[in-house]
FIDRENKOL-533776 format. One line per 4 residues: number of its first residue (from 1); their letters; for each residue x, y, z of C-alpha. Coordinates in steps of 0.25 Angstrom, whole numbers. Layout:
! FIDRENKOL-533776
NUM	a	X/Y/Z  ...
! end
This chain:
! FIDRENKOL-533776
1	xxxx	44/-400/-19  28/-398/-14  35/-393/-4  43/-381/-8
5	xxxx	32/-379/-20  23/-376/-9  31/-367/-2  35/-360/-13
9	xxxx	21/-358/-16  16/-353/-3  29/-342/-2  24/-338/-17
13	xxxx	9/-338/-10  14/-329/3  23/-318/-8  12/-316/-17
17	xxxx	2/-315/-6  12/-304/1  13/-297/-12  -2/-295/-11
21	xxxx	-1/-290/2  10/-281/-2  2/-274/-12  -11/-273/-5
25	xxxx	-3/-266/5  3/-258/-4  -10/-254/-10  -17/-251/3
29	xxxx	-6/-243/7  -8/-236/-6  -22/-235/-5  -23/-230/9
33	xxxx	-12/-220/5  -21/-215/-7  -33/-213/-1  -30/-209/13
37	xxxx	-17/-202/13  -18/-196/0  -34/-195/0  -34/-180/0
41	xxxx	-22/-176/-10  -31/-186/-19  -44/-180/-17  -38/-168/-19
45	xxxx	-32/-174/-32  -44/-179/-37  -52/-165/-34  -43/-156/-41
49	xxxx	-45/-167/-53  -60/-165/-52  -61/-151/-47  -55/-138/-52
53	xxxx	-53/-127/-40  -54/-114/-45  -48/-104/-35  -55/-92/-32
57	xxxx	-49/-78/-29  -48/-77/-14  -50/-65/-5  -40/-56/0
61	xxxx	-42/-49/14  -45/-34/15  -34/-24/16  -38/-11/25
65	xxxx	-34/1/27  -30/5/43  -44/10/48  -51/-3/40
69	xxxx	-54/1/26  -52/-9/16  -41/-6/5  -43/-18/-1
73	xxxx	-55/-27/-1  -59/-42/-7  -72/-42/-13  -79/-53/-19
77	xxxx	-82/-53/-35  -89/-65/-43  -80/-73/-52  -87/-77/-65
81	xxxx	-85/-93/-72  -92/-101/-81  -96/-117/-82  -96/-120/-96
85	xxxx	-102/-131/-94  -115/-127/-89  -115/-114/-99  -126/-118/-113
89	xxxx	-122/-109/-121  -108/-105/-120  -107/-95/-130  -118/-87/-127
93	xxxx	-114/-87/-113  -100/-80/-118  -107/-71/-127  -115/-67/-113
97	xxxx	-103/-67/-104  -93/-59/-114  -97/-44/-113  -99/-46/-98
101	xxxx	-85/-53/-97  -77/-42/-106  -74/-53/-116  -76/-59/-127
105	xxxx	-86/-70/-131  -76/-79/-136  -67/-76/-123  -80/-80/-114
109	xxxx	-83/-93/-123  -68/-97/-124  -69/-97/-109  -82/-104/-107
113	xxxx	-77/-115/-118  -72/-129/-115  -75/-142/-105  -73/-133/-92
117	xxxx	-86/-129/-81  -77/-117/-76  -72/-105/-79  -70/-90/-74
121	xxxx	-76/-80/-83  -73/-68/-76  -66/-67/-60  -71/-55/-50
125	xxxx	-82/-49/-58  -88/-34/-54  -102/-37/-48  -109/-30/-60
129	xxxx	-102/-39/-70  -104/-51/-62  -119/-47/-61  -121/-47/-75
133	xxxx	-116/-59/-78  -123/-65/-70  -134/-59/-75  -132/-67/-88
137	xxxx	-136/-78/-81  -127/-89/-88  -128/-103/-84  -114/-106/-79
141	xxxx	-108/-94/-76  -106/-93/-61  -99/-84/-51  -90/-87/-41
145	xxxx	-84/-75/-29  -72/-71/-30  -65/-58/-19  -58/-48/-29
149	xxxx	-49/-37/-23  -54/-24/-21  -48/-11/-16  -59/-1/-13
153	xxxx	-51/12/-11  -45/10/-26  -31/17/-27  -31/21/-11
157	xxxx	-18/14/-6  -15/6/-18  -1/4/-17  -2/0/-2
161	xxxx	-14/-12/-4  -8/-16/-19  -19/-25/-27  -20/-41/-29
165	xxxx	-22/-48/-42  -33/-56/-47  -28/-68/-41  -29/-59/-31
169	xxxx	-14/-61/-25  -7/-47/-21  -1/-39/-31  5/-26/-22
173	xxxx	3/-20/-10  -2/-26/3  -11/-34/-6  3/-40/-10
177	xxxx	10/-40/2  -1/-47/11  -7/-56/0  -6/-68/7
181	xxxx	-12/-62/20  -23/-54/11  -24/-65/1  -35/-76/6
185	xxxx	-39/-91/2  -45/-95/-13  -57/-102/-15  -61/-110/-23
189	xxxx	-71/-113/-35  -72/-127/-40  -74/-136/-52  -77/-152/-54
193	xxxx	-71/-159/-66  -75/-171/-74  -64/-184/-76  -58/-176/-87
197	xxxx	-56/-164/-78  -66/-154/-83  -75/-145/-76  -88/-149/-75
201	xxxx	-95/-142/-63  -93/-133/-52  -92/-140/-38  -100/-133/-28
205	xxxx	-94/-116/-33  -86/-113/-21  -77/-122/-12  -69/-114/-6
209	xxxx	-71/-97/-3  -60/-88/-3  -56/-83/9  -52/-69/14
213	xxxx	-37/-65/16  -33/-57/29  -35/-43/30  -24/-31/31
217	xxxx	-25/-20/38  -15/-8/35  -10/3/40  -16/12/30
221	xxxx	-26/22/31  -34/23/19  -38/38/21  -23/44/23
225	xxxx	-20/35/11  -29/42/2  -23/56/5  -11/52/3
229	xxxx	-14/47/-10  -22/59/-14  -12/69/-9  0/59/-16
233	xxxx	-8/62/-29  -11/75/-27  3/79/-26  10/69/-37
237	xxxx	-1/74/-47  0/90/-42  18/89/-45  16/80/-60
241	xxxx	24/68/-49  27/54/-56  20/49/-43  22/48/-28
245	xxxx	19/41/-14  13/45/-1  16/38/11  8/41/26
249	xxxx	15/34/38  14/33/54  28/37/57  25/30/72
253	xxxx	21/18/67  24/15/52  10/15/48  8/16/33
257	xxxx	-4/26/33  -3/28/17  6/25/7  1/33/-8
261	xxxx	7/31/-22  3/39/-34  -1/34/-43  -9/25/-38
265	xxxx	-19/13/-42  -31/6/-41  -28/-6/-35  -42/-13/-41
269	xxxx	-37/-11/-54  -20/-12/-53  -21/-20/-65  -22/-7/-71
273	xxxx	-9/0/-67  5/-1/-71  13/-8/-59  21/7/-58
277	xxxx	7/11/-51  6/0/-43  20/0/-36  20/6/-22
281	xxxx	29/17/-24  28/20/-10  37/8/-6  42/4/-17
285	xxxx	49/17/-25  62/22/-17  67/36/-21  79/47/-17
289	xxxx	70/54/-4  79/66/-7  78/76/6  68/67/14
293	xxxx	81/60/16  86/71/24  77/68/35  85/56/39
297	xxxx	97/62/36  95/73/47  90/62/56  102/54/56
301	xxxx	110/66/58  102/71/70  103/56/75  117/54/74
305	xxxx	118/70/81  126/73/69  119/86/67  110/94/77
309	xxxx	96/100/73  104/114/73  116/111/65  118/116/51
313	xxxx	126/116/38  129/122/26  122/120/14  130/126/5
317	xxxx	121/137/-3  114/124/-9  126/117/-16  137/107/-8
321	xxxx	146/98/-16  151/87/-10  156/74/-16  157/79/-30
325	xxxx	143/82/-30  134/95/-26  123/93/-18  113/106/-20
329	xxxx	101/112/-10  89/117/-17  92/131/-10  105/137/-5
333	xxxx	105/135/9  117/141/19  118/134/32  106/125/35
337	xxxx	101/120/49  98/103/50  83/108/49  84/117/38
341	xxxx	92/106/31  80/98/32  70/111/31  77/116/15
345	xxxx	80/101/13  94/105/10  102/93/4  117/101/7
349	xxxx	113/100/22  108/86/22  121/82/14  129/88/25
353	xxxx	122/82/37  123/68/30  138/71/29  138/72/44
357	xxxx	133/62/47  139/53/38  135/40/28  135/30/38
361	xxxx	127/36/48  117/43/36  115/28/29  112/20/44
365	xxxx	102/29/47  95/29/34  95/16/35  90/16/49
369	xxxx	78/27/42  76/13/34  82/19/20  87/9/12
373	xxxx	78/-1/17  63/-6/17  53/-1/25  46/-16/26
377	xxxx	33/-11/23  22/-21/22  21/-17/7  28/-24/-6
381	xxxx	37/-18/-14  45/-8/-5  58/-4/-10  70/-3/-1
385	xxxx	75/11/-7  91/13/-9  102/18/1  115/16/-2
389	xxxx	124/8/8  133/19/17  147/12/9  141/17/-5
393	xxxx	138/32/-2  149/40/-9  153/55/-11  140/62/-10
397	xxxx	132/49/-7  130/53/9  127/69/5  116/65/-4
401	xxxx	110/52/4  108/62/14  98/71/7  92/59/1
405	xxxx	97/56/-12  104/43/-16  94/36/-9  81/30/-9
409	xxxx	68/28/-1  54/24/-3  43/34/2  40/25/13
413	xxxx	54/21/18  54/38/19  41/37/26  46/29/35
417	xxxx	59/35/38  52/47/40  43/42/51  54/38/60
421	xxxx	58/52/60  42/56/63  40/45/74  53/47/83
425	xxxx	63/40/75  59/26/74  59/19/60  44/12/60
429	xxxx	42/0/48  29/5/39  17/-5/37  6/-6/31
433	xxxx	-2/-17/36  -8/-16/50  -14/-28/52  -20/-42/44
437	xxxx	-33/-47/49  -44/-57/45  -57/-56/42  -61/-55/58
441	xxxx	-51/-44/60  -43/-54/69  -28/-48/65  -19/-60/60
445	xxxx	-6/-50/61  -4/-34/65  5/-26/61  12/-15/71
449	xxxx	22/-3/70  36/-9/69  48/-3/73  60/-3/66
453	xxxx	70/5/71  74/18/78  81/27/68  83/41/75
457	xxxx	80/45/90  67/53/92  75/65/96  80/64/81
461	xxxx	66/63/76  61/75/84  71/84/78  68/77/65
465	xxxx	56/81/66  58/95/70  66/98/58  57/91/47
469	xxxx	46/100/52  51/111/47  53/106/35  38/109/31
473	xxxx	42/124/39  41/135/31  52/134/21  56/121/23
477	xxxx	54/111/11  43/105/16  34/116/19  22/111/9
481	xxxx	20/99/20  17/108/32  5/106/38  -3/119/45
485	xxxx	-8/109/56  3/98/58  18/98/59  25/92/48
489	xxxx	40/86/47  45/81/33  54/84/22  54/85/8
493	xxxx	60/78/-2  66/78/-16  73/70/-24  79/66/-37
497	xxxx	76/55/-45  85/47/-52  83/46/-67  83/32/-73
501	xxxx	89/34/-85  100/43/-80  101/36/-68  105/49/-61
505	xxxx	96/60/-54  84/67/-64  83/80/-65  69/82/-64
509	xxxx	64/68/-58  63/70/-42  53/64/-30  48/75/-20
513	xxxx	44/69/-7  40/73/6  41/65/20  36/71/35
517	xxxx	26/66/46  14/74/54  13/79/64  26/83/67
521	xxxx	25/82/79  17/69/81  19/62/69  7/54/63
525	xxxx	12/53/48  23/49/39  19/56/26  30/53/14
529	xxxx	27/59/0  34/57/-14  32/62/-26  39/57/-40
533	xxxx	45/65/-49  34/78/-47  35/87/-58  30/100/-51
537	xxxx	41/102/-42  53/92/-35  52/95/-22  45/87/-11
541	xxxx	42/99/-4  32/105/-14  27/90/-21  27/80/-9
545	xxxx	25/90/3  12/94/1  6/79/-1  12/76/12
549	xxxx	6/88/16  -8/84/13  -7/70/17  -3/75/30
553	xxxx	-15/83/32  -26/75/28  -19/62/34  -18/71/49
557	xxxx	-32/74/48  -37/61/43  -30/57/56  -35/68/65
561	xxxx	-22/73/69  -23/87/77  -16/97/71  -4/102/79
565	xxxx	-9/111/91  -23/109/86  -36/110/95  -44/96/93
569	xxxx	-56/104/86  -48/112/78  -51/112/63  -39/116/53
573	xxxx	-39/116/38  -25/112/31  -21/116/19  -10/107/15
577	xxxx	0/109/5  -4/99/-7  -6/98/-21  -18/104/-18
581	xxxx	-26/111/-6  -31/100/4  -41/105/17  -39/95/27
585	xxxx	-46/96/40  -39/92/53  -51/84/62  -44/86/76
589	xxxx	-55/80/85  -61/66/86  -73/67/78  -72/80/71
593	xxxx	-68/72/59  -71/83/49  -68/99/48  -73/104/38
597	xxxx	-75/121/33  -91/125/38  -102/122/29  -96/111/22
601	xxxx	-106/100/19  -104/85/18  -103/78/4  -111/65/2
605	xxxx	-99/55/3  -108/42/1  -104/31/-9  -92/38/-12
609	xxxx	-78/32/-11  -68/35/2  -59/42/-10  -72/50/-16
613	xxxx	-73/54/-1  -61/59/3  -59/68/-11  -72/73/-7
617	xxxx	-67/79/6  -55/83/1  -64/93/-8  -73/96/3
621	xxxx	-62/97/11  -67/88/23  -60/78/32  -70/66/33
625	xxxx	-70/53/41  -69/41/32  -74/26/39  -73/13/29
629	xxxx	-72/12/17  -79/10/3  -91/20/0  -97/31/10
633	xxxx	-109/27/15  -112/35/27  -106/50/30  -109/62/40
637	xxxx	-114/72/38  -123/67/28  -120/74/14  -124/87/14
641	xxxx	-122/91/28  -115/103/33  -102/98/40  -100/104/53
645	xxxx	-86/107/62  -92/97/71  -96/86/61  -90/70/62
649	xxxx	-88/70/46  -86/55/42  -88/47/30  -91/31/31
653	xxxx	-87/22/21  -91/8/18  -89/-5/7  -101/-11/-2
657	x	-93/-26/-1
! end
């Protein structure tokens, strides 16, 4: 019995002995899984139980302009907080801090009461309010640095750069579009706390600095931007319009040189606006094109060698019914040749060729033009426009798509279509951005001209070409767009709107547009512009025309294109055909940057503005180069000085940041 009583004991012995070895194990394993495996997600526990992280606004990158003058800029503000803790008097503190604040003393104490060491008073003070605050010299009021965005040519280019939020994510524009390339990394403010979890003291300011987001470079250049705006406003305010866009394009290689909404905004204070003014009307509002449409049409035609440059028709004394409806001309034309169908804009001509060629030849190359479709512009909120699918034109559909009605494009889809008429016949995708860089200019991705399709043959587009010049002939519907120094092919543009309440064509609501590119004969520019619902007159000849007129100008000047036949040192003065009288100065040689009438003497431009300056020549009537951007700090010749023929006239700008 000793026996098995001591057997029995010593199995009893080696189980519970195993047992003890079991959880041993099991608590090592435990352990060693705790503090090594998991010892960093358990510090980081235990941190953010003892720590509070505040994030701090991070820096965006810089957006320029195509010669490297900043549109949009981050610039470093101080960011107010209190420590409760360490403030005596918390009342008179409030009392102190409320004016300065804009609030109320009860507001400020609210804030500064309770068991917390940190709170933000204000975020992104101005320097001067910053400064007096601290002048106040309060024992636990601190200052941190934060970047705020800033855009420092105000309302220039707007729609295109957007604006960001506090937060500062991007809210429109290419500040939307590119956020997370512009947008760069938080830092970091940071707090202790006690075993209950309150603050108790800041732990050494600063643990981590915000970063800087890349940089992005555009296509854009800011001076042709500005005249476009101008001239937009001018002629939307001259005709009573609703409003209008302007766009400027390299047909050769899709460039975005400008692209002008008016209204406009002020990107630093968005908040203000209603978000009708904010949209970009540019890409984002489609509308019946009316006889810019025709362009396309007679391209096709040509194309498909349906027509012949000398072939004609009968327009009908001004009236033609066909498909139950009566399609009328604006003056009673006989026989019409192609180019005088294009020169009168008659809209019985255009219904006739279209009838020609037929709906399913018209609809594939409008689409191959890119109607119907979108551009893919590196912008958000573009608009596809309508066209109708081929099967669902009936009776008087194909007549009046061919002229433009029934169908609908954004200014820059028409922009577009209308360089691939100006550059050969190739439709080229517009951009925006050129490149993205970093700090070190090294270029993390470029951008380049991209190809999209051929649509007509460049013997189409010569003869194109030929026929839209004399549009702007003597006579012709465009006649306010000619240029005395440069050729100009376009065509005007007008059509109905549709009433919304009606839902059928107003009577007296109508959009007046004007399309062409310059030089004729070596095309530079894409100019589109439209005007809505102009008050003054319908037509797009007499409201859009001359805008484009004076964009044209300025812009070939600003880029030193010689005048056709010009001798390099010849000096021309341009009247174009505006809202009002505009003296442009065509500066033909490398150098002569500035001709101006004898006598006249230079204005002191320092410390004003790039806008200040360029209003200032336009009422001294002188052509200036204009370096960097911010305020003027250098100028030649020095104010006062009589301007000579000979003169290098120049104006450089720089930042106080």
């Amino acid at each position: 019995m000793r026996g098995g009583k001591e057997k029995w004991a010593d199995i009893r012995i080696r189980l519970v002995g195993a047992l003890f070895v079991a959880i041993f194990a099991v608590t090592a394993a435990r352990a060693i899984y705790l503090q090594v495996i998991k010892n960093q997600d358990w510090t980081k526990m235990a941190e953010r139980q003892h720590q509070r992280v505040v994030a701090l606004t991070p820096a965006r990158g810089t957006i320029f302009d195509a010669n490297g003058a900043a549109l949009a800029v981050s610039v470093e503000m101080d960011s107010c907080f209190a420590e409760p803790r360490k403030i005596e008097h918390l009342g008179a503190a409030a009392a102190r801090l409320a004016p300065l604040l804009g609030m109320s003393k009860e507001t400020v104490a609210k804030k500064l009461a309770g068991n917390k060491n940190f709170v933000w008073l204000q975020r992104q003070l101005t320097p001067d309010l910053a400064g007096r605050i601290k002048g106040l010299e309060i024992e636990g009021i601190g200052f941190v640095k934060e970047t705020r965005r800033f855009y420092p040519n105000s309302e220039v280019a707007a729609h295109v750069i957007g604006f960001t939020g506090l937060d500062p994510a991007g809210l429109e524009g290419i500040e939307f579009k590119y956020d997370s390339t512009l947008l760069g990394n938080t830092g970091f403010l940071v707090t202790e706390r006690d075993a209950l979890g309150r603050d108790v003291a800041l732990k050494g300011m600063l643990v981590k600095k915000s970063s800087k987001g890349y940089n992005v470079k555009l296509t854009l250049d800011k001076n042709i931007q500005y005249i476009a705006e101008k001239e937009l406003a001018k002629a939307v305010v001259a005709c009573g319009g609703k409003g209008g866009s302007a766009l400027v394009m390299e047909p050769q290689t899709g460039k975005v040189l400008a692209l002008a909404n008016y209204p406009d905004f002020n990107p630093n204070a968005s908040y203000r606006y209603p978000p009708l003014l904010l949209r970009n009307r540019a890409i984002s509002d489609s509308f019946e094109p009316g006889s810019t449409f025709k362009v396309f049409l007679v391209a096709a035609a040509l194309e498909e060698k349906v027509i012949r440059p000398n072939d004609s028709f009968n327009c009908e004394n001004g009236s033609y019914s066909i498909g139950g409806k009566t399609i009328h001309d604006t003056h009673n034309y006989g026989r019409l040749a192609v180019p005088e169908i294009l020169k009168y804009s008659s809209n019985i001509g255009a219904a006739k060729i279209g009838i020609r060629l037929g709906k399913e030849k018209l609809y594939a190359y409008l689409k191959e033009f890119g109607i119907g479709e979108k551009t893919g512009v590196d912008l958000p909120g573009e608009a596809s426009g309508y066209l109708r699918d081929r099967s669902q034109w009936f009776g008087v559909d194909l007549a009046t798509i061919s002229f433009g009605q029934g169908v609908t494009a954004t200014p820059l889809q028409m922009a577009t279509a209308f360089s691939a008429v100006a550059n050969g016949g190739v439709l080229m995708k517009p951009y925006l951005v050129s490149r993205i860089t970093d700090d070190s200019d090294t270029v993390i991705q470029q951008f380049e001209p991209f190809r999209q399709r051929r649509v007509i043959s460049p013997e189409t587009a010569r003869i194109m070409t030929k026929m839209l010049q004399g549009v702007t002939d003597e006579g012709g519907t465009g006649v306010n767009a000619a240029l005395a120094s440069y050729k100009v092919a376009g065509k005007t543009g007008t059509s109905q709107k549709v009433d919304a309440v009606t839902k059928s064509y107003s009577l007296d609501k109508r959009v007046a547009s004007f399309v062409g590119f310059v030089p004729a004969d070596n095309p530079r520019l894409t100019i589109m512009v439209v005007v809505d619902e102009p008050k003054s007159s319908p037509y797009g000849g007499v409201v859009a025309a001359p805008a484009f007129s004076a964009i044209a100008i300025q812009s070939l000047c600003y880029l030193k294109v010689a005048p056709s036949g010009a001798d390099q040192l010849t000096t021309r003065v341009v009247e174009a055909k505006g809202p009002a009288p505009i003296r442009a100065f065509a500066a033909l040689a490398e150098g002569a940057i500035v001709e101006a009438a004898a006598g006249s003497v230079m204005p002191n431009f320092t410390g004003l503005s790039m806008r200040q300056v360029l209003r200032n020549m336009e009422k001294q009537g002188l052509n200036v180069r204009l370096t960097g951007s911010g305020r003027a700090v250098a100028q030649n010749p020095r104010a006062g000085e009589r301007i000579r023929t000979t003169d290098q006239v120049w104006v450089r700008f720089a930042s106080n940041n």
